[in-house]
C-alpha positions in Angstrom: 24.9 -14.7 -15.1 26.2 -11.1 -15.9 29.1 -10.0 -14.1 27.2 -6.6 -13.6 24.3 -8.1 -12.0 26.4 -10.3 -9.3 28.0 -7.2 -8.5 24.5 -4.9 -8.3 23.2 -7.4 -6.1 25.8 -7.9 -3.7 25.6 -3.6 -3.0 22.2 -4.4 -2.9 21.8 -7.3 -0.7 24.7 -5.0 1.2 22.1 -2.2 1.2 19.8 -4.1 2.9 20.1 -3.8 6.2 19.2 -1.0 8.6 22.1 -0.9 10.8 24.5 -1.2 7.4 22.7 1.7 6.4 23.2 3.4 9.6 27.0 2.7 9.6 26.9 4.5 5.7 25.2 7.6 7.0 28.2 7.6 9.8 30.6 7.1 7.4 29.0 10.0 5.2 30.3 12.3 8.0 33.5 11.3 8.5 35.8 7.9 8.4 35.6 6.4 11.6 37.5 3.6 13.1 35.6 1.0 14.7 35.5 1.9 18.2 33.7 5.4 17.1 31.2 3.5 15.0 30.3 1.3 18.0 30.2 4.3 20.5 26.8 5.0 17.8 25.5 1.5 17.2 23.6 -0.6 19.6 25.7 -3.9 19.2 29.1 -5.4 20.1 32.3 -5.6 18.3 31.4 -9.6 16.6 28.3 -7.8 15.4 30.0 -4.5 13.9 32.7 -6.9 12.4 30.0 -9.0 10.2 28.7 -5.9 8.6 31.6 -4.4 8.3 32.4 -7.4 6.4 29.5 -7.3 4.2 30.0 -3.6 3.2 33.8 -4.2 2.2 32.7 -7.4 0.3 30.4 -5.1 -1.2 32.6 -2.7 -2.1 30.9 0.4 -1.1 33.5 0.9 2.3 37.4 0.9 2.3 39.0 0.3 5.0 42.6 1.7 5.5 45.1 1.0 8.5 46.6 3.8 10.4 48.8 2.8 13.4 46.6 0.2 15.4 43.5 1.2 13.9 41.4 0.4 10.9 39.5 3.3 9.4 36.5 2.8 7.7 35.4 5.1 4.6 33.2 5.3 2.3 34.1 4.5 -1.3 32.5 7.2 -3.3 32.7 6.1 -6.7 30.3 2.9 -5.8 27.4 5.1 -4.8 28.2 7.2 -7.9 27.8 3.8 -10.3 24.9 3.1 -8.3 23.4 6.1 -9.4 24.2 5.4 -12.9 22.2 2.1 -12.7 19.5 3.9 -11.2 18.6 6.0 -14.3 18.2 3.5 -16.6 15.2 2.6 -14.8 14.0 6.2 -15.0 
């Protein structure tokens, strides 16, 4: 299968989910680290961890490490492909 459609499926599939979506619009605000994304979610750290995981695999968060901390941001240039492969199904 085409490369490009492994990849579109994976954001997707990453897309998916309403408390990855959740952890975007957070992200859209600001990078967070993980203890300030679970201070808004309604799950524990195991839980924040497998999505996390999901939206890095993905490719649409970064995650950078400052001191002890991981911080979590989103990766703009995979929502703006996104939007490319949107319009051609306009």
């Amino acid at each position: 299968m085409n490369k490009k459609y492994i990849v579109q499926a994976r954001i997707f599939k990453a897309l998916s989910d309403e408390n990855r979506l959740k952890i975007l619009e957070l992200l859209k605000e600001k990078p967070c680290n993980a203890s300030e994304l679970l201070d808004e979610m309604d799950f524990g750290q195991s839980t924040l961890s497998h999505h996390m995981k999901i939206l890095l695999n993905a490719e649409v968060v970064q995650a950078r490490k400052q001191g002890k901390w991981i911080i979590y941001s989103l990766k703009k240039e995979a929502f703006e492909n996104m939007r490319d492969w949107m319009r051609i199904y306009l």
